[in-house]
C-alpha positions, 0 to 999 in steps of 0.5 A: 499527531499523525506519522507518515510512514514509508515503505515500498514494494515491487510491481511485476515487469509491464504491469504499471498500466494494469496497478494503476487502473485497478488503483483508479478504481479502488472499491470503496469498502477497500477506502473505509477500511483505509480510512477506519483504520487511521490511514489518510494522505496516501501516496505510491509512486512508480520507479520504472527503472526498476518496477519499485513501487515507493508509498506513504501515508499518514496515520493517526495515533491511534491506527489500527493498520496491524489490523487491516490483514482481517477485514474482507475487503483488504483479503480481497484486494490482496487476492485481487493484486497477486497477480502484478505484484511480488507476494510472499509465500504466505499470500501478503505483498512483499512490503519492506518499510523504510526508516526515515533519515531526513525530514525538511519542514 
């Protein structure tokens, strides 16, 4: 059964217009590698308050997301975004996953 997950991230101060548009125009070797990789139904949302980037996602049981850092394209995008986002010092986006702690179905 798929799981959605969570997680969010932080988009610099008057970037939104510029991470939306590249995100309008994902290449699509950036969406096969999602979608071999299990990932389906992803979703980000904007805080402009406070420029926090909230996503989601479903993956398959069998995902294959820990490898997704080694394909061409997601080296690529990460390359591609440093620019708007907050990255570490190693060259990923600052990603910080969150628990979930209630569910309505």
């Amino acid at each position: 059964m798929p799981e959605r997950i969570a997680f969010r991230m932080k988009v610099h101060p008057g970037k939104i217009a510029e991470y939306k548009k590249r995100h309008d125009e994902l290449w699509p070797e950036m969406v096969e590698a999602l979608h071999e990789a299990g990932v389906s139904d992803y979703s980000i949302w904007h805080d402009p308050e406070t420029d926090t980037l909230f996503g989601t996602l479903l993956r398959t049981d069998d995902h294959t997301m820990a490898d997704l850092p080694k394909t061409e394209a997601n080296k690529r995008w990460w390359k591609f975004m440093a620019d708007i986002m907050d990255y570490n010092a190693d060259g990923t986006p600052h990603v910080v996953g969150l628990e979930r702690v209630f569910y309505l179905k």
